[in-house]
C-alpha positions in Angstrom: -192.6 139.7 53.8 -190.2 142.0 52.6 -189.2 142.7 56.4 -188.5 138.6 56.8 -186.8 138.7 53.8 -184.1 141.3 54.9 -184.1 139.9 58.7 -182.7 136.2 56.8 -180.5 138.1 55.0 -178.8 140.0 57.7 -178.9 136.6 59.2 -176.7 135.0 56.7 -174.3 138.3 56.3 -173.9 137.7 60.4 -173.6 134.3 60.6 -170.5 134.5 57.5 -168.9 137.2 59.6 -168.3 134.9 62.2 -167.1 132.5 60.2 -164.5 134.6 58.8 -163.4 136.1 61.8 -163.3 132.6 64.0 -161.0 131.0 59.9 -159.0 133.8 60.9 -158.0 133.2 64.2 -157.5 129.5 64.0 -155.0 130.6 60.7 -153.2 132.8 63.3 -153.1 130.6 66.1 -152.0 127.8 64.3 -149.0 129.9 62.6 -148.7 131.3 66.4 -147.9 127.3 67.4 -146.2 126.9 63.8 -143.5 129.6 64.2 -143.1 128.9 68.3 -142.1 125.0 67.0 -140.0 126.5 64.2 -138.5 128.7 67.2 -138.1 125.7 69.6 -136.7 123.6 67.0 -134.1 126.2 65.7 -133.2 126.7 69.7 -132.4 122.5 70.1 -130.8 122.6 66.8 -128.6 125.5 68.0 -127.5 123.9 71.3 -127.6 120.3 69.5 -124.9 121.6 66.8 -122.9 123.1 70.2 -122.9 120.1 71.8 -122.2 117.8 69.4 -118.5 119.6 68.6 -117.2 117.4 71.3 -115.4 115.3 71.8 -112.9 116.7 69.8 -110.1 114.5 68.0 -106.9 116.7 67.3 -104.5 114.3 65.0 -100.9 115.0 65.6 -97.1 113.1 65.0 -97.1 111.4 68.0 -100.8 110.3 68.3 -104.1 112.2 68.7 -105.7 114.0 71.8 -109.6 113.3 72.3 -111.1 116.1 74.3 -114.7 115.4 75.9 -115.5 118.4 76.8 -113.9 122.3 76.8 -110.7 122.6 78.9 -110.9 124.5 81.8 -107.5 124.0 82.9 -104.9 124.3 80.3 -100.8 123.9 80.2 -98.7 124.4 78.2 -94.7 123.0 78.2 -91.6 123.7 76.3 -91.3 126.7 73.7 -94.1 129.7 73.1 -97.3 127.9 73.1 -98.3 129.6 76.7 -98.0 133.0 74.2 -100.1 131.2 72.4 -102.9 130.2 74.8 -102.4 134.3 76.6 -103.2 136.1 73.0 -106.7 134.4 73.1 -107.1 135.2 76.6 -106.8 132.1 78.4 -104.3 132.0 81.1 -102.5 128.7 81.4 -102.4 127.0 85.1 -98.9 126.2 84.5 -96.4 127.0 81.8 -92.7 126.8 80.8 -90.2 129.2 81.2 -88.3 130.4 78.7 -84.9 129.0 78.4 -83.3 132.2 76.0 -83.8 136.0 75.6 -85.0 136.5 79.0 -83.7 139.4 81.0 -84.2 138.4 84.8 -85.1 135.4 86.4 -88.4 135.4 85.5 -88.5 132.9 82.6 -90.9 135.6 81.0 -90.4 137.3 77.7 -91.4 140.9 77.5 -94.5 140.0 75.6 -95.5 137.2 78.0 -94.8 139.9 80.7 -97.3 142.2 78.8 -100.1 140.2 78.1 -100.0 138.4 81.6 -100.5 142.4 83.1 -102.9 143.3 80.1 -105.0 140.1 81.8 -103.9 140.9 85.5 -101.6 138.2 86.6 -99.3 139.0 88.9 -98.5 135.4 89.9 -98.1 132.9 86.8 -97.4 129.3 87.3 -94.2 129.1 85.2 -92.3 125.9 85.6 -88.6 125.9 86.1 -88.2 123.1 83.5 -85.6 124.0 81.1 -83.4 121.5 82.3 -86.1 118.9 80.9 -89.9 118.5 81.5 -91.4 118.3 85.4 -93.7 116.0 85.2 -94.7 116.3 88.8 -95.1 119.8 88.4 -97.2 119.5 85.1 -98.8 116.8 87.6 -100.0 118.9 90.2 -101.6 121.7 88.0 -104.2 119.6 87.4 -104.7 120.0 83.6 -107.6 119.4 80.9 -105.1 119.3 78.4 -101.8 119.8 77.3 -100.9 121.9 74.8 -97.2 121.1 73.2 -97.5 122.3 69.1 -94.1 123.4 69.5 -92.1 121.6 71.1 -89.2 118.7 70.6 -90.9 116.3 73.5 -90.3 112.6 72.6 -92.7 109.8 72.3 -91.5 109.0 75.5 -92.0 112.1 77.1 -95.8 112.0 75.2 -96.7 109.0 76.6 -95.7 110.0 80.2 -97.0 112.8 79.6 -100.6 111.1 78.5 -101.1 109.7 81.8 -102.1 113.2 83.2 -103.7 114.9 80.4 -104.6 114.5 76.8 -101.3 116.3 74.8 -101.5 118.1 71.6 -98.5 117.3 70.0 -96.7 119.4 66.9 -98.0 118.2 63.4 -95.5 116.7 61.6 -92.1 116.6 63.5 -90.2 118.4 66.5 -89.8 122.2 66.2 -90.6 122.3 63.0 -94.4 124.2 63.8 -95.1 127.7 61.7 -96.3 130.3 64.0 -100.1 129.6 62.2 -99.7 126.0 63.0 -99.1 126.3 66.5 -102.3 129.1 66.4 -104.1 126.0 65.2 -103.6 123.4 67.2 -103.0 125.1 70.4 -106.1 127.1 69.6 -108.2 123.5 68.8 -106.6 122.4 71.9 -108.7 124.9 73.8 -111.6 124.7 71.9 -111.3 128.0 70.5 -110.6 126.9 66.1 -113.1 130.0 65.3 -110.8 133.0 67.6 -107.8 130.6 66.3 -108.5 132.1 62.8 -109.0 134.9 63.8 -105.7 135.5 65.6 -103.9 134.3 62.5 -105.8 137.3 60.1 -105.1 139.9 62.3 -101.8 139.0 62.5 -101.6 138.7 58.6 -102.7 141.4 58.6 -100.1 143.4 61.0 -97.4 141.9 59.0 -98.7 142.8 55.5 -99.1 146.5 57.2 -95.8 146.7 58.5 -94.5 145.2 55.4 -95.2 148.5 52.8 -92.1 150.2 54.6 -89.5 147.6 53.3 -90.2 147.0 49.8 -86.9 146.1 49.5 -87.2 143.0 51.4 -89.3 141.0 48.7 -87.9 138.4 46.4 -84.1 138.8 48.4 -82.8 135.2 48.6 -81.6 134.9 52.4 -79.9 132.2 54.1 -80.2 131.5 58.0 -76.7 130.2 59.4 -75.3 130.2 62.2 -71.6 130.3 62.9 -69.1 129.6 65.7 -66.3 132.0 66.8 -64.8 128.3 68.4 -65.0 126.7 65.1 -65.5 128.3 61.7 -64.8 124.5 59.8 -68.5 123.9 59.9 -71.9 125.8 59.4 -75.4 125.2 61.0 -78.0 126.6 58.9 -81.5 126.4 59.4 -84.0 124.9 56.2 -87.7 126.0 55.3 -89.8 123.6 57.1 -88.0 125.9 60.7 -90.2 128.5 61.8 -87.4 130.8 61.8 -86.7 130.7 58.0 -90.6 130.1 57.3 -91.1 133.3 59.0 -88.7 134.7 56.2 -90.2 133.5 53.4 -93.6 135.0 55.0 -91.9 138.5 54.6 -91.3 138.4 51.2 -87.3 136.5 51.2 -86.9 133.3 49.3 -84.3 130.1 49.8 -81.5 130.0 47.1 -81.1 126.8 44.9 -78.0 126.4 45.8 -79.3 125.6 49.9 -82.2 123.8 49.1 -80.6 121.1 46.9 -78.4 120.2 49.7 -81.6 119.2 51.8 -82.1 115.6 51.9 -84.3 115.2 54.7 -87.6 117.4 54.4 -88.7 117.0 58.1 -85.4 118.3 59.4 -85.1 122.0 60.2 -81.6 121.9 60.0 -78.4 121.1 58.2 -74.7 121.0 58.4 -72.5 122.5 55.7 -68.6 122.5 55.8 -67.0 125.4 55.6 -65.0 123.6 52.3 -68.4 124.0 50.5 -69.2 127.9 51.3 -70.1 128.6 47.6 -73.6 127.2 48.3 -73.7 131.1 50.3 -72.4 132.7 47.7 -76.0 133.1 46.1 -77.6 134.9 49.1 -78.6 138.4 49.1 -78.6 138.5 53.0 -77.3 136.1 55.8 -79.6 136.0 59.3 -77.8 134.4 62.1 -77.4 135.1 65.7 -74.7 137.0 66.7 -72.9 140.3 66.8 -70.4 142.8 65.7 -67.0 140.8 67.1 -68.7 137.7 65.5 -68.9 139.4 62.0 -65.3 140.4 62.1 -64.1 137.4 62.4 -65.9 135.3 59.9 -64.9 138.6 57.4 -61.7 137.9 58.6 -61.7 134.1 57.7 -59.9 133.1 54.3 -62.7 131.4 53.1 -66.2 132.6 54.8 -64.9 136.1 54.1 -65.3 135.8 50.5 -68.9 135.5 50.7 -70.6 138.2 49.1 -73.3 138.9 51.8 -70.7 139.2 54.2 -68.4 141.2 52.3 -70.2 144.2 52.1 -72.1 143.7 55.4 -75.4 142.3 54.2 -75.4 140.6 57.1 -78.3 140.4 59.9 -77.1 139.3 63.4 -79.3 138.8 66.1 -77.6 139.7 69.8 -77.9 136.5 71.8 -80.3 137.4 75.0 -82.4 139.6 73.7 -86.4 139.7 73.0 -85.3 139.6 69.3 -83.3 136.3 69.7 -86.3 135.0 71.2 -88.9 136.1 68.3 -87.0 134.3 65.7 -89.1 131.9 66.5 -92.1 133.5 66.4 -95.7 134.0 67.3 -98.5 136.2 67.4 -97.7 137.9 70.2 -93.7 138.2 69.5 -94.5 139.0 65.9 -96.6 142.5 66.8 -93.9 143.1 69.8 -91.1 142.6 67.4 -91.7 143.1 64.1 -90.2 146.6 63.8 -87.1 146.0 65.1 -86.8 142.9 63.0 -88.0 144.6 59.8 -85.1 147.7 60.0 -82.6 144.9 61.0 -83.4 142.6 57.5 -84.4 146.1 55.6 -81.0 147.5 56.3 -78.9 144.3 55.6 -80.4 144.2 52.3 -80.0 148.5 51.2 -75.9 147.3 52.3 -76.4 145.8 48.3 -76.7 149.2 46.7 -74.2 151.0 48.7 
C-alpha cells in the first residue's frame, strides 16, 4: 500500500514537471514571436519615417520647390552655392563660374579648386554664365533640382528656370542670404537638413576658435563702404541684412546708429550716401571696403572724406579687388575656413590703428 502510495505520488511530482517545463516554453516562445513583431514593427516604422520625408516642400521668395524624391543630380547657378553643395560632398553636374577673385580662367576659387581635388574632380561642369544664366546649358545637365539660395535671379529667370528643375530660391530677397541660410536651404535642397546643421556648428565653431586671437575685434562699430576713385560725391555702403556686413556682426563688430537710421528699406542690402552727409562715418571705429593703398590716399586726401576719423589714422580695411579675399566677403563655409586668417589680421590690425 505504502509502495502505491509513493508510485501516485511520484506520478503527480512527474506529471507537474511537465507542466512547468512545457508553461515555460510556450512563455518563451510567445515572447520569442512578441519581440521578433516588436523587431519587425520597429524595422517598417524605421523605413516608414524615411520614406515619408518626401516629398519635400522648401518655401522660398519666389515660390516653393517640391522634391519627390532625393536629387541625384544637382546644379547649382549664380554666386557660391556649388561651395555649398562640395562641403557636404556632393558634386554638382553643372555649376557657375565665378565672376570675381578668380586668378585664371577657370571660374574656380581656390577653395572650389580644393575641395573639387579633395573629392577627385579633375573635370567640373562650370558654366560660362556670368554674362547672364545659360539656360540651355543648365538644360542639358539634366538636373533634380536647382539650387539658387544666393543668388539675384528674377521671377522671370525662376519661372524659366522651373521648366527644367524644381529651384530653391533665396528666402527673403536677392543677395541678401547669410552664409547659414544658404547652408540651409541648399542643404534641404539636397536632402541633407541633418549634415546641413552640422556644417553650420563646425563652422561656428572654427570661427569662435579663431576668434580668441582678436579680442580686440568685439563690440567695434564698423561700416562697409565702398568708394570710387572716378567719383568721391557719393558712397555705396553695404546694410545688415548683406552677407558681407552680417558676416561682421558674426565676428564680434556692430552697425553704428548713425548708418542704421538712414535705412529705410530692410530687404535692401545696400544704400547710397552723399558724400555732403559723411558725418554718419564719423561714428565708426573701422571702415571695410574693397580697395587698396592708392585708393586710401586719395579719399585721405579728399576735403571732406578725409576728415573721417577711421580714415584719418588708417583704421581702414581694404580688400584688393581680384583676390580669394575679395571673393570671401561674401562668405561660406568653405571660404570662411580658407580665409578666415587673413581676414581676421586685416580687421584685427585696422582696429589696434585706434590706440597707436
Amino acid at each position: 500500500m505504502q509502495n502505491k502510495k509513493s508510485f501516485i505520488l511520484m506520478l503527480a511530482m512527474a506529471i507537474f514537471a511537465i507542466l512547468v517545463l512545457v508553461g515555460c516554453s510556450d512563455e518563451s516562445s510567445t515572447k520569442e514571436v512578441d519581440n521578433k513583431e516588436k523587431d519587425t514593427s520597429t524595422e517598417t516604422e524605421k523605413a516608414t519615417e524615411t520614406e515619408s520625408q518626401y516629398p519635400i516642400t522648401i518655401k522660398h521668395a519666389l515660390g516653393e520647390a517640391v522634391l519627390e524624391s532625393k536629387p541625384e543630380r544637382v546644379v547649382t547657378i549664380q554666386w557660391a552655392n556649388h561651395d555649398i553643395a562640395l562641403a557636404l560632398g556632393v558634386v554638382p553636374v553643372g555649376f557657375s563660374a565665378a565672376n570675381f577673385g578668380v586668378q585664371d580662367d577657370s571660374g574656380l576659387l581656390p577653395w572650389t579648386k580644393e575641395k573639387l581635388d579633395e573629392l577627385k574632380v579633375t573635370e567640373p561642369n562650370v558654366f560660362q554664365d556670368t554674362d547672364g544664366l545659360d539656360f540651355e546649358a543648365i538644360s542639358d545637365a539634366n538636373p533634380d533640382v536647382i539650387l539658387a539660395a544666393y543668388s539675384g535671379i528674377t521671377p522671370e529667370d525662376y519661372e524659366t528656370l522651373t521648366q527644367i528643375a524644381p529651384v530653391v530660391a533665396y528666402p527673403t530677397s536677392p543677395w541678401t542670404t547669410t552664409w547659414r541660410e544658404q547652408v540651409e536651404f541648399n542643404a534641404a535642397g539636397m536632402g541633407m537638413k541633418e549634415e546641413g546643421e552640422q556644417l553650420i556648428k563646425d563652422t561656428e565653431n572654427l570661427v569662435a576658435e579663431k576668434l580668441k586671437a582678436y579680442p580686440q575685434i568685439e563690440g567695434k562699430k564698423v561700416v562697409w563702404v565702398n568708394f570710387s576713385a572716378q567719383d568721391l560725391s557719393q558712397l555705396h555702403i553695404y546694410t545688415p541684412v548683406d552677407s558681407r556686413v552680417a558676416f561682421l556682426e558674426e565676428l564680434g563688430l556692430t552697425i553704428p546708429e548713425s548708418i542704421s537710421s538712414l535705412i529705410t528699406d530692410p530687404k535692401s542690402y545696400s544704400l547710397n550716401l552723399s558724400t555732403e552727409n559723411v558725418e554718419a562715418l564719423f561714428d565708426a571705429d573701422i571702415i571695410v571696403g574693397y580697395g587698396d593703398e592708392e585708393l586710401y590716399n586719395t579719399i585721405k586726401a579728399d576735403p571732406l572724406l578725409g576728415k573721417i576719423p577711421a580714415v584719418e589714422r588708417g583704421s581702414v580695411a581694404f580688400i584688393t579687388s581680384d583676390t580669394p579675399l575679395v571673393a570671401a566677403g561674401t562668405p561660406n563655409p568653405l571660404s570662411i575656413a580658407y580665409t578666415i586668417d587673413e581676414y581676421l589680421e586685416l580687421i584685427g590690425g585696422a582696429i589696434d590703428k585706434i590706440n597707436e
